[in-house]
MIFITOR-436674 format. One line per 2 residues: number of its first residue (from 1); their letters; for each residue x, y, z of C-alpha. Coordinates in steps of 0.02 Angstrom, whole numbers. Each point is the difference from the previous one (the first is absolute). Last residue first. Example, Ala and Ser with C-alpha at 12.3 -4.5 7.8 and 13.67 -1.06 7.14 Angstrom:
2 = sa = 684,-53,357; -69,-172,33
! end
This chain:
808 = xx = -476,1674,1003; -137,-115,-14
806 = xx = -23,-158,-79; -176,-80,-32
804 = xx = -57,-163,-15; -140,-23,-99
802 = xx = -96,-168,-29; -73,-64,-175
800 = xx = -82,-142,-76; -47,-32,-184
798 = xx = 159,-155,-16; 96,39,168
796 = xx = 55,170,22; 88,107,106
794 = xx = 2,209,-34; 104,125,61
792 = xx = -47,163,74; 108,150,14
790 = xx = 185,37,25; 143,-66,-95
788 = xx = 117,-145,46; 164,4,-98
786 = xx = 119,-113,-79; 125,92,-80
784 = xx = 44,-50,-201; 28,188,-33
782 = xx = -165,8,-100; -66,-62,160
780 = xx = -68,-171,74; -152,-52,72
778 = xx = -38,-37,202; -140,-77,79
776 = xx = 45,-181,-9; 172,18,47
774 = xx = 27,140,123; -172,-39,80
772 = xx = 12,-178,20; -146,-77,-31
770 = xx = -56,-180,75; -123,-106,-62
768 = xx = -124,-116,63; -143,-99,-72
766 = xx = -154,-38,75; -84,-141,-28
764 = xx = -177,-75,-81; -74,-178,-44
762 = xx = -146,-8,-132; 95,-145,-99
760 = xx = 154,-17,93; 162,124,-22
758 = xx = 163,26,-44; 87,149,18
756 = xx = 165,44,-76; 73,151,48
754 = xx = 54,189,-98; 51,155,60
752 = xx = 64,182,-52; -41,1,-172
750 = xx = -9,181,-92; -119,84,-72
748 = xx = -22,132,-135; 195,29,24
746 = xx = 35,171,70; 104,96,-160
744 = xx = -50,158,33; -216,-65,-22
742 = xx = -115,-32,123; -69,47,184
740 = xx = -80,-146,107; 168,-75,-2
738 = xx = -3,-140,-57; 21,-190,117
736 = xx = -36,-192,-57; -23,-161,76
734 = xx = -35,-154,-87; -87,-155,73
732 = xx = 54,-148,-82; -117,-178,-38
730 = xx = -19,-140,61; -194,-88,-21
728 = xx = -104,-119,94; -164,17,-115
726 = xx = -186,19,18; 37,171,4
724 = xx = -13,176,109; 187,-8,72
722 = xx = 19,130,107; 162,116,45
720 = xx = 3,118,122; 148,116,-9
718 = xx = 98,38,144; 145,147,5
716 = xx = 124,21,131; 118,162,-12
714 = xx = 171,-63,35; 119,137,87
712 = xx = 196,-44,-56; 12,153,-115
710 = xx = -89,116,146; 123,-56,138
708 = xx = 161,4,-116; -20,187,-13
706 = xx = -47,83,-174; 117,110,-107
704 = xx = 62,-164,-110; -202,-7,-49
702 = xx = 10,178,-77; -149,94,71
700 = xx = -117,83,-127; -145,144,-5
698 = xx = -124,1,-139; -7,165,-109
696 = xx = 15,-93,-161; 176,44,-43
694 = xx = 48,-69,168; 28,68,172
692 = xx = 130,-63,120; 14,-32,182
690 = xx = 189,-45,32; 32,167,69
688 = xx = -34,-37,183; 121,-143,-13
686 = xx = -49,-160,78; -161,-3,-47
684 = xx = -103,-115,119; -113,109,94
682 = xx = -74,76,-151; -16,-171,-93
680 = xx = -170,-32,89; -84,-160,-80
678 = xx = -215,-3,6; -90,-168,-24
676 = xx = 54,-102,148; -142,-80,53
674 = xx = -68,-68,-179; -155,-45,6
672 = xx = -15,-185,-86; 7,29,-196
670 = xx = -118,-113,-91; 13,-132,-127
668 = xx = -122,-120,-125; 42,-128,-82
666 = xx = -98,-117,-124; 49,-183,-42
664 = xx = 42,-71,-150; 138,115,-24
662 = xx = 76,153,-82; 155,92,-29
660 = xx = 57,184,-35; 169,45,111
658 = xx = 37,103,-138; -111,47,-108
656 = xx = -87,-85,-151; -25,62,-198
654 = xx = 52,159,62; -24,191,-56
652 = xx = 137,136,18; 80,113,169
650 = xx = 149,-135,26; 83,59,170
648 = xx = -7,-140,138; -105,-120,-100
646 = xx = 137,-29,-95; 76,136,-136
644 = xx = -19,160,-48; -123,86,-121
642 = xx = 112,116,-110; -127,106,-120
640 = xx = 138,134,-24; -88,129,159
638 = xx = -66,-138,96; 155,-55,54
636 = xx = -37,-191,121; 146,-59,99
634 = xx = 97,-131,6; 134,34,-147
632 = xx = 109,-98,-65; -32,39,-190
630 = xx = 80,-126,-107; -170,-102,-10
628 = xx = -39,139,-106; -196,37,24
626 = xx = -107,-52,-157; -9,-182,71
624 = xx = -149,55,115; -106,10,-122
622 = xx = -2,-214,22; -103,51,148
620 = xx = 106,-35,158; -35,-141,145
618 = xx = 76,75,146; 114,-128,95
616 = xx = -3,-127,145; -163,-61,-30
614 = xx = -87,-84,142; -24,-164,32
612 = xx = -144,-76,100; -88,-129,-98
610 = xx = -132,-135,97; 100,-170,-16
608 = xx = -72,-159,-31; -153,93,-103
606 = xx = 17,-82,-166; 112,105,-87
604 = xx = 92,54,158; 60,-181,4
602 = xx = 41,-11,-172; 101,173,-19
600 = xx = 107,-103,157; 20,-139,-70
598 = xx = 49,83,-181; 124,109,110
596 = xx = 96,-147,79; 189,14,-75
594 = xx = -31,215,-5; -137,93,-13
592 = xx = 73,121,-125; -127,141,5
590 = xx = -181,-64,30; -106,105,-38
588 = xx = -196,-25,10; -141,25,-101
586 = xx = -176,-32,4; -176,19,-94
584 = xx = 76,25,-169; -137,2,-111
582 = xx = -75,180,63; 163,76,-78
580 = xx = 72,154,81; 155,-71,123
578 = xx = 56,-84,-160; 24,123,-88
576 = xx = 51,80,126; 153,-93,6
574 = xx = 150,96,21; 120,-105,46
572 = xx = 119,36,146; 162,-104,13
570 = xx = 41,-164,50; -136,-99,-94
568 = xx = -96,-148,22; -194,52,-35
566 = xx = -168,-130,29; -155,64,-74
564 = xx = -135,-93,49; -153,-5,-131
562 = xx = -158,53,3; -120,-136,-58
560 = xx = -35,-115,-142; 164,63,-71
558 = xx = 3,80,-191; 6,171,56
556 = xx = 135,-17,118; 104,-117,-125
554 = xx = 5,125,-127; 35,164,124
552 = xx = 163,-123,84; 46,-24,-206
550 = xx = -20,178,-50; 138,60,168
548 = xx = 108,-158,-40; 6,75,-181
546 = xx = 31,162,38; 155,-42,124
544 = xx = -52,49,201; -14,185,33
542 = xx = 144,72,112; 115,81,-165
540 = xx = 162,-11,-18; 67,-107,109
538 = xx = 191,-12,73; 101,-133,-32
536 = xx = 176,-30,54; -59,-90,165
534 = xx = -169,-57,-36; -183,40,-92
532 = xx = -67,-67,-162; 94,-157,-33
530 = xx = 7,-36,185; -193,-37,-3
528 = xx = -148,131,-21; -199,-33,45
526 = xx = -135,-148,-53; -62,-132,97
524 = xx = -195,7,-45; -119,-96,81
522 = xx = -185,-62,-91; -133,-76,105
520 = xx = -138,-116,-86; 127,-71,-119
518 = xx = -26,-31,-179; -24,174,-67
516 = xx = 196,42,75; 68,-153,-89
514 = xx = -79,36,-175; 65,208,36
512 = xx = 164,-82,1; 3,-82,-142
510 = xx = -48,154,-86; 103,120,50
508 = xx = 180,-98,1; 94,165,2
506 = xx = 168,1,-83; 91,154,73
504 = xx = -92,-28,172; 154,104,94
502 = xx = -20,-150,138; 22,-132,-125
500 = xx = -82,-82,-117; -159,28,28
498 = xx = -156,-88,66; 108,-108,114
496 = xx = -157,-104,-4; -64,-133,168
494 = xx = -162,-61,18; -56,-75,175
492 = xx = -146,-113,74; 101,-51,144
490 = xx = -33,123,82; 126,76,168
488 = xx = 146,-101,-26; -4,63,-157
486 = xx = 12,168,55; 167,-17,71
484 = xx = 73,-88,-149; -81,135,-129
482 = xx = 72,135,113; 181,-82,15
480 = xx = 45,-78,147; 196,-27,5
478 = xx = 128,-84,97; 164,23,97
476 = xx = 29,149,-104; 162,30,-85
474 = xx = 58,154,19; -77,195,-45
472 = xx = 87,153,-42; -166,53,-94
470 = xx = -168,-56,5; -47,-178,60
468 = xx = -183,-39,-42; 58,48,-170
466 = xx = 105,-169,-5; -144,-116,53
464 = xx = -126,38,-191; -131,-77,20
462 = xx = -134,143,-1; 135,142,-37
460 = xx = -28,-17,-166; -226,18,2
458 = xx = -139,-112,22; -61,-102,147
456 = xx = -176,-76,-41; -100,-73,134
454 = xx = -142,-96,56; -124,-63,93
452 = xx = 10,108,136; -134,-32,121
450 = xx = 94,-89,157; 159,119,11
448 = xx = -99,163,-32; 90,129,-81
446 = xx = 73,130,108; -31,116,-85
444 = xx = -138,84,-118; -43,107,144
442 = xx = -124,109,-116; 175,83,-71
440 = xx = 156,-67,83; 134,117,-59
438 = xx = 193,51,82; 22,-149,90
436 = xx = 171,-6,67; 131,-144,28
434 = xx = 105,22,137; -85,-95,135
432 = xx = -21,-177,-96; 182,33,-73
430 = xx = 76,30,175; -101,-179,64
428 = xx = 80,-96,-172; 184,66,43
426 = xx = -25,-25,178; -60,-185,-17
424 = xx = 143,-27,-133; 117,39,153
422 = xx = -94,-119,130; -4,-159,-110
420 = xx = 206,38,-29; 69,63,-153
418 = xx = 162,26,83; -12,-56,169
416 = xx = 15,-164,-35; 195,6,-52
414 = xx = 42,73,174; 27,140,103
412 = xx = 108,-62,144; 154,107,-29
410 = xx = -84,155,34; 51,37,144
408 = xx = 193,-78,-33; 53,-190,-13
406 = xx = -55,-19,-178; 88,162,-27
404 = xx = 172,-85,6; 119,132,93
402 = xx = -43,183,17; 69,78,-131
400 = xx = -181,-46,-87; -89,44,140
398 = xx = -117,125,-111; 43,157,105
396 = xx = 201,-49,-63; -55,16,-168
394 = xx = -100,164,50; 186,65,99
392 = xx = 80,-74,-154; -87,123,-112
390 = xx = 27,148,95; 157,-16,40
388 = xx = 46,-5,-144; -72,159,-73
386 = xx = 104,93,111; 152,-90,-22
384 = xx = -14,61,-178; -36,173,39
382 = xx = 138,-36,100; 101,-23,-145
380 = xx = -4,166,-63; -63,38,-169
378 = xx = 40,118,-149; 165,-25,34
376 = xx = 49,-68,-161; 61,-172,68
374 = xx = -164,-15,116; -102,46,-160
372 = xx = 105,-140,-92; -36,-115,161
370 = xx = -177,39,-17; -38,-13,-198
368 = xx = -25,-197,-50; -65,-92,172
366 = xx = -102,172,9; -81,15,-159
364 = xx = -62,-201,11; -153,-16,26
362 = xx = -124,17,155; 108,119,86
360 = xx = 35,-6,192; 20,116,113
358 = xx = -104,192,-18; 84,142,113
356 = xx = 12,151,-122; 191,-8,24
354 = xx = -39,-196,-81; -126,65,-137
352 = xx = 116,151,-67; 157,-102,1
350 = xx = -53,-122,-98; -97,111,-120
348 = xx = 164,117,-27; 112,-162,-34
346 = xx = -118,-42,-143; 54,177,-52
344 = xx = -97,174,-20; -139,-48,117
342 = xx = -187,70,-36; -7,-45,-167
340 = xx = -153,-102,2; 18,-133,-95
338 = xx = 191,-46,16; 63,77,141
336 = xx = -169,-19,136; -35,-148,-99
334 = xx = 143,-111,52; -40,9,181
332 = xx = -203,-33,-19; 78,-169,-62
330 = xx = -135,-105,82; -78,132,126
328 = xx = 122,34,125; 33,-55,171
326 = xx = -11,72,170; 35,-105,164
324 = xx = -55,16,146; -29,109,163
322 = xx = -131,161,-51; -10,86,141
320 = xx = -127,140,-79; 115,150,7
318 = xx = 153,-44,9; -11,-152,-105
316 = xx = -160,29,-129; 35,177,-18
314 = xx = 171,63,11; 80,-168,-77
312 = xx = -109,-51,-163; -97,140,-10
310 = xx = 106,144,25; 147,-81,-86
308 = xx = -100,-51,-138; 112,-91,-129
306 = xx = -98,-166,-5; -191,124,-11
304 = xx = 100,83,-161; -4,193,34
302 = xx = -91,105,-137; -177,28,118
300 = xx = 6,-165,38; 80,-109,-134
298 = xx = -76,-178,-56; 96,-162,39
296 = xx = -69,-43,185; 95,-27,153
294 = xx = -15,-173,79; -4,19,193
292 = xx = 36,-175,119; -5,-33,195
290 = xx = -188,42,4; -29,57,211
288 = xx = -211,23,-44; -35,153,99
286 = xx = 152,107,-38; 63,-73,-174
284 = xx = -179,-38,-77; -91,133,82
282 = xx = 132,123,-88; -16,-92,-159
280 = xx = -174,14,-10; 10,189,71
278 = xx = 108,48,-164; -99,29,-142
276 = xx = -174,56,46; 10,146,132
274 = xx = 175,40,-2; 61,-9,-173
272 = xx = -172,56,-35; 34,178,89
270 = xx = 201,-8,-55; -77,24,-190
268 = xx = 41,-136,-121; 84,-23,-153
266 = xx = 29,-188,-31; 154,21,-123
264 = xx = -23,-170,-122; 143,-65,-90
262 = xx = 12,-181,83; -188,-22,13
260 = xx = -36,26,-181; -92,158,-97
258 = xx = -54,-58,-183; -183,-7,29
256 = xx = 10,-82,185; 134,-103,62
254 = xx = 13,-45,160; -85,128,109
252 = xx = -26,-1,205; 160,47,73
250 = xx = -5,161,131; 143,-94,101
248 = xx = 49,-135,66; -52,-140,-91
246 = xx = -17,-92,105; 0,-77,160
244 = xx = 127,-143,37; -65,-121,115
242 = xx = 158,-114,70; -64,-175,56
240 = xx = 16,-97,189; 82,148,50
238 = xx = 94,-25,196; 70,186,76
236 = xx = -149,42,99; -170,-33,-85
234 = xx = -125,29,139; -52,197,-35
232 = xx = -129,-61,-107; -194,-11,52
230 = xx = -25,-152,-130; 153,-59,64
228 = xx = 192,-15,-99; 38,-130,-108
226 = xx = 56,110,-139; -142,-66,-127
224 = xx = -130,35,117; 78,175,60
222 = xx = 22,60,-192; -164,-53,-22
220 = xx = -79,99,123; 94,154,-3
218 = xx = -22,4,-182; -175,-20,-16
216 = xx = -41,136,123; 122,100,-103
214 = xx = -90,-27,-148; -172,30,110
212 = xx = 44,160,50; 76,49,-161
210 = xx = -149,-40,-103; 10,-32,-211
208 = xx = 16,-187,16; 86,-160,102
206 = xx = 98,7,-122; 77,-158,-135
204 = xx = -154,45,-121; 46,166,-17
202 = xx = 142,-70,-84; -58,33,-191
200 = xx = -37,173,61; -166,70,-111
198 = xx = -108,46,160; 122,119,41
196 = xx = 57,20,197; 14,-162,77
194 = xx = 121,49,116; 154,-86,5
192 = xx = -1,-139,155; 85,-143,-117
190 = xx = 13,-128,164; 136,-87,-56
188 = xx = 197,-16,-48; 21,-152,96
186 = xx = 150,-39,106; 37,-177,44
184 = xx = 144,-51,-118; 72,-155,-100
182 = xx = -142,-118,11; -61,-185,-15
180 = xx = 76,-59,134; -145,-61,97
178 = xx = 14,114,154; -13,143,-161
176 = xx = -139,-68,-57; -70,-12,184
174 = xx = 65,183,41; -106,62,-173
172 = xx = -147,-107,73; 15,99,173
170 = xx = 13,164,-95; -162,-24,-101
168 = xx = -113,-79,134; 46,172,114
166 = xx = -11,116,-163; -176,-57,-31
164 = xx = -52,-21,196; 55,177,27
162 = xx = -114,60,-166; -145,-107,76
160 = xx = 21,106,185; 14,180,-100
158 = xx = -153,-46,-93; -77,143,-115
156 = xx = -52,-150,-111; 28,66,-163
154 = xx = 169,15,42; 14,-191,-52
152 = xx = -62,64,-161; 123,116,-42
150 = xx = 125,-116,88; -16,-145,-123
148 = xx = -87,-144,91; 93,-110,92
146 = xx = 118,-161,-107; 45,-130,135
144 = xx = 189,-60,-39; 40,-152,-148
142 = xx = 158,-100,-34; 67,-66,166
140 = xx = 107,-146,-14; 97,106,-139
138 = xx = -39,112,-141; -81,126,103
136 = xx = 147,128,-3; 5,140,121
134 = xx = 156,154,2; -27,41,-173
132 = xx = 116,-18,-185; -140,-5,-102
130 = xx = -20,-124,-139; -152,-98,119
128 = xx = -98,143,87; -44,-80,163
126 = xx = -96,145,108; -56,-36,195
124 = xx = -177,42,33; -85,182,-39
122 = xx = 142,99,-32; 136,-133,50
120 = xx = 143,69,-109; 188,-64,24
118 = xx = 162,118,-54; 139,-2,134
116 = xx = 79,-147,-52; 136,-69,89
114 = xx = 153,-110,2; 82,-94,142
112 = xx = 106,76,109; 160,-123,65
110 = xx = 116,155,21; 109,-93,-116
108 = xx = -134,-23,-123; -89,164,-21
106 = xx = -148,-41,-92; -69,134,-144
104 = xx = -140,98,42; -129,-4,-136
102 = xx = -97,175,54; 162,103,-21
100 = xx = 105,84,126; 73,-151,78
98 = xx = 136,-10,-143; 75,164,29
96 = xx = 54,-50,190; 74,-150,-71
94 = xx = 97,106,-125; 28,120,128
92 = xx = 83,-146,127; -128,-62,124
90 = xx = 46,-35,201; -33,168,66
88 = xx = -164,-14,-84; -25,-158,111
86 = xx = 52,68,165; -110,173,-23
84 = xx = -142,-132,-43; 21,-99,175
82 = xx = 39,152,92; -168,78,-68
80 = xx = -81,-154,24; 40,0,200
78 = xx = 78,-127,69; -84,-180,32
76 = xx = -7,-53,-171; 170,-25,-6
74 = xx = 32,-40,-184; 78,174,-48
72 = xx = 120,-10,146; 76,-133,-115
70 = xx = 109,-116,110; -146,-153,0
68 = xx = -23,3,-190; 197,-6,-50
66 = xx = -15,-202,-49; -184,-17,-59
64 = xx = -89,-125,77; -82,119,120
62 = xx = -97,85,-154; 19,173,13
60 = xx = -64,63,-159; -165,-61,-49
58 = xx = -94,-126,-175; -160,-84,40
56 = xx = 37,-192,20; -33,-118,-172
54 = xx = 170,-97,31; 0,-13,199
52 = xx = -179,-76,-39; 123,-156,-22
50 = xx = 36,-9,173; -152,64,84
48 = xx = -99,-129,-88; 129,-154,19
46 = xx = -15,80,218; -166,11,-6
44 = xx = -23,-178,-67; 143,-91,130
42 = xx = -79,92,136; -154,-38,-33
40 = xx = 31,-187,-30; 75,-24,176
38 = xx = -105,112,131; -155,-129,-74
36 = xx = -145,109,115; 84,125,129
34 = xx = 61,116,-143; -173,2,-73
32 = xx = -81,180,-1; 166,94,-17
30 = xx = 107,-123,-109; -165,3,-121
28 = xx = -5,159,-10; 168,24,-36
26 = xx = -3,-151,-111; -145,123,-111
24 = xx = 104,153,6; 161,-87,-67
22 = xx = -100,-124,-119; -95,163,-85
20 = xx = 178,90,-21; 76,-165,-85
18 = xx = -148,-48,-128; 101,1,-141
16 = xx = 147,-68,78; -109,-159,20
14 = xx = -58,-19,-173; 190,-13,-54
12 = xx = 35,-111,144; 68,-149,-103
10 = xx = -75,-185,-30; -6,16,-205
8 = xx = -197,13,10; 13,165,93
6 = xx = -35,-4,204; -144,75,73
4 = xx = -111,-119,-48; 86,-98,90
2 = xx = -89,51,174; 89,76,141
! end
């Protein structure tokens, strides 16, 4: 132990510091050496464990305590709903009362430590220093691995990179936690709203405007961070982090033109309820096991989401499974009385969220109104005990009633996990595959490493490491910006801002345009930050600020050569300006790349990495912005000019379409014949008058009419993929289905499948997928039925096309 560790007054101030670290590390060291110098190992692990007994992560049932061993609560060999029915047996109403909120007051004689429910990990583990959260990085750890934003991690179509993201993210939340540097181990993340107006400030924190792939996402992540397998179905009882998906339900506007999130009534029809709004959450609770809900603000329909009976109880727990916990949005409670009206009395809003079945609120209604609702009737207190037992069964899920959690599964995760070598790999290798190259006129890029001479890197975003981040973002371990991962590229290199800021309100024109002439390559890192798009602001237009838009045509025409247009952005911009003009040879987006983005933009730059991402979202003309982004509806009415929305529905032009991404390297696919191209349903009704006909004279079975042995058949599909380049290259092959007849309300496509392929220069494979007849091949009603109708039905990959055909 060296002195340095030791303050210049002799004491153990610098020690304590590094407590957690010293535990894990004389571990190790007690592990690998306890045969060499048995003496002075004992005597260091045991002054570490001693004093780390000061910095330890805060549980219930700690041995030392004097009633521990007769509480039935703290056995963890019985059953946890004996052990939670033992506890709430235990709590006086005011106690009771007090666990209803997100900052969970201790309970001293029952030896219960506090707990705070509210912690984010979106895209690494949040520190928001003011905020009362579950993580703090203001201790021996003070930084966590920063991933791309999900927009642009989604850009990957990469169910295997999106389990490695939540996996890295839930075992450094465990290791801050390990270190005592947190109060609770439930995260309110993965946002798995649909993307569905280009304008939402929080697009950005979706994985886009698909269900298939939000729910994809959200099974995946929500595994990772959970500690279950990639496959799932290995969790059992043991969380090593709580996902909490949100924001259930129909949410996707902040504030928009005067209408706000906590007012808004999402009308919407029961067809997109079921089609759009709803499966992510379903694959989220059934698939992906999340222990945590958060209702959303807004009004479905009239009914607050918190005060949903139907949704809340009837849908996601009997009918999905849902086993967890549900919490509000922070003070969704209060605004159901006092902003929206919906509840008479404060008392009225308790009682309406806890019959509905939600558990905890994030603020403070309930500590203030329940035992006056309780007093006045309004509320039983097994509603209560209902919501109780919900959040100490998750607590309980978490070990932390289990004895010290340094001794449980996941008591082992360390200090050096948390912004380990391998974790700020993954978040430079899912910004490499996510970003997407949406221009690369006469194959301006990659630039050549050897005959670049050099550079100019122009724009606000250029150097600037806290857009890289996004929203709801912590403190990164480190950060590459784009001018620092070019310039380890040239050295020849000449930096402007060439604005002010992102909005360009002072342009610096002319000094600018001196760089750009100067260089022999010009790139451009341009785009929106947080100023322009987040939580509690909405856009309102999807065209970049005038004067960025005049400055990006300047510098184009004053370059040497085409330039590189490099965009960060959340949402959609419509760029066809851009897109049009001969003297920008490339462009590529890069969302919110996250700690290593500039690295990664680098590498692609010059040819390190052949781009594969997709987009995740239509790109919308800025006409687009004439449609209400109050209107909920998915589909298309021809009759008032509506065009719908997402590739699914919208009828109108595009600047780029979903799924829209190139590379260095060319691609081309085929469909393998396809054995089993013709489904019978005929055989498989169960009720002779389930067969239905439609307004448009095709004939219908409702999917809940078919037998088990047609739903479970798997149609195999194989595409061949080849990759005609001079470059290695990953990239996503996307999968779509229509029905070979349009229009009453089929989507134009839809996506059935999606893997990540990559392949050597010139090499070929073939691809698999598997169809499922009563998923893939079925739409949904007016009624909100899903139903498979007769006729042929069209896959597609990119300008390819195989027909399946189902007949009744």
């Amino acid at each position: 132990m060296s002195e340095s560790r030791w303050n210049e007054n002799g004491d153990l101030v610098g020690l304590i510091k590094t407590l957690p670290a010293l535990y894990f590390t004389a571990q190790k060291i007690v592990t690998k050496m306890k045969l060499k110098y048995p003496f002075v190992l004992i005597h260091i692990s045991t002054v570490v464990l001693i004093l780390a007994e000061s910095s330890r992560p805060p549980f219930a049932c700690d041995s030392s305590h004097p009633l521990t061993k007769s509480y039935p609560f703290c056995k963890p060999t019985l059953p946890i709903n004996q052990r939670v029915q033992d506890l709430i047996s235990r709590l006086t109403l005011d106690e009771k009362i007090s666990q209803l909120v997100n900052s969970a007051p201790p309970i001293p004689r029952l030896g219960i430590p506090e707990y705070e429910w509210w912690s984010e990990a979106l895209h690494g583990v949040a520190y928001f220093p003011g905020l009362h959260t579950g993580m703090s990085l203001n201790g021996t750890i003070q930084s966590a691995t920063s991933f791309p934003q999900v927009i642009l991690t989604a850009a990957s179509f990469d169910v295997h990179l999106w389990y490695r993201i939540g996996q890295a993210i839930g075992r450094e939340a465990r290791a801050i936690y390990n270190a005592g540097q947190a109060t609770g181990m439930t995260f309110w993340a993965p946002n798995i709203n649909i993307f569905r107006d280009p304008r939402w400030g929080r697009g950005q924190e979706t994985p886009g405007e698909d269900p298939v792939v939000t729910g994809k996402y959200a099974v995946s992540f929500v595994r990772g961070i959970q500690g279950d397998t990639f496959e799932g179905g290995k969790l059992g009882h043991h969380l090593q982090a709580s996902a909490c998906c949100k924001h259930f339900t129909a949410y996707d506007l902040d504030n928009w033109k005067g209408v706000n999130r906590f007012v808004f009534n999402a009308k919407v029809s029961l067809q997109d309820l079921a089609d759009t709004y709803m499966p992510p959450f379903r694959s989220c609770i059934e698939e992906g096991k999340a222990s945590g809900i958060m209702c959303a603000y807004n009004r479905v329909n009239g009914v607050p989401n918190c005060a949903d009976y139907n949704l809340l109880s009837k849908t996601a727990r009997a009918q999905w499974g849902f086993d967890g916990y549900i919490t509000s949005d922070c003070d969704a409670v209060s605004i159901i009385h006092e902003e929206q009206g919906y509840a008479k009395l404060p008392e009225d809003a308790v009682a309406d969220v806890l019959k509905a079945g939600m558990d905890v609120n994030c603020g403070n209604y309930l500590k203030n109104y329940t035992k006056s609702a309780v007093v006045k009737r309004k509320l039983p207190i097994s509603e209560i005990d209902r919501a109780l037992h919900n959040l100490f069964s998750v607590r309980m899920r978490l070990g932390l009633f289990d004895g010290n959690p340094l001794q449980q599964p996941f008591g082992k995760i360390g200090p050096d996990q948390v912004c380990s070598q391998e974790h700020q790999n993954l978040a430079l290798e899912a910004a490499r595959n996510s970003i997407v190259l949406l221009k690369n006129t006469y194959r301006l890029l990659p630039f050549s490493k050897a005959k670049t001479t050099s550079l100019a890197v122009i724009g606000p975003n250029a150097n600037s490491a806290k857009t890289l981040l996004g929203n709801y973002a912590g403190i990164p371990c480190k950060t590459v910006t784009p001018l620092q991962g070019l310039q380890r590229y040239v050295k020849d290199i000449r930096y402007h801002p060439g604005c002010n800021a992102v909005n360009c309100s002072y342009a610096l024109t002319d000094q600018a345009v001196k760089v750009a002439k100067g260089a022999e390559y010009v790139v451009l890192v341009m785009g929106l930050d947080q100023t322009q798009e987040r939580e509690e602001l909405d856009r309102v237009d999807l065209v970049l600020s005038p004067k960025q838009q005049n400055l990006i045509s300047i510098l184009a025409r004053a370059a040497k050569n085409p330039v590189v247009l490099v965009l960060l952005s959340g949402g959609p911009v419509d760029i066809s300006f851009a897109k049009n003009d001969k003297h920008i040879g490339s462009i590529l987006w890069a969302g919110y790349p996250g700690e290593a983005g500039g690295l990664a933009l680098a590498e692609i730059i010059f040819g390190d990495h052949n781009p594969g991402g997709r987009l995740p979202v239509t790109w919308y003309p800025q006409s687009f912005v004439k449609v209400p982004m109050t209107d909920m509806r998915m589909r298309p009415e021809p009759s008032s000019g509506y065009p719908g929305r997402t590739y699914r529905f919208y009828q109108g032009q595009k600047v780029f379409e979903f799924g829209y991404g190139l590379s260095y390297s060319n691609y081309s696919y085929e469909f393998l014949p396809v054995a089993q191209n013709k489904v019978y349903l005929n055989h498989q009704i169960k009720s002779p008058k389930a067969e239905l006909e439609n307004s448009n004279a095709l004939k219908h079975v409702p999917v809940s009419e078919l037998g088990t042995e047609l739903c479970s058949k798997r149609i195999p599909v194989t595409v061949r993929a080849q990759n005609h380049g001079d470059m290695a290259g990953r990239h996503p092959l996307l999968l779509f289905v229509r029905s070979a007849k349009a229009g009453n309300g089929r989507p134009e496509k839809q996506l059935v499948g999606f893997q990540s392929v990559i392949l050597n220069a010139g090499e070929r494979a073939d691809v698999e997928f598997e169809l499922s007849p009563c998923e893939h091949l079925s739409t949904v009603n007016e009624d909100g039925l899903m139903v498979i109708e007769e006729g042929s039905h069209l896959l597609s990959i990119e300008d390819k096309e195989s027909e399946i055909t189902v007949i009744l």
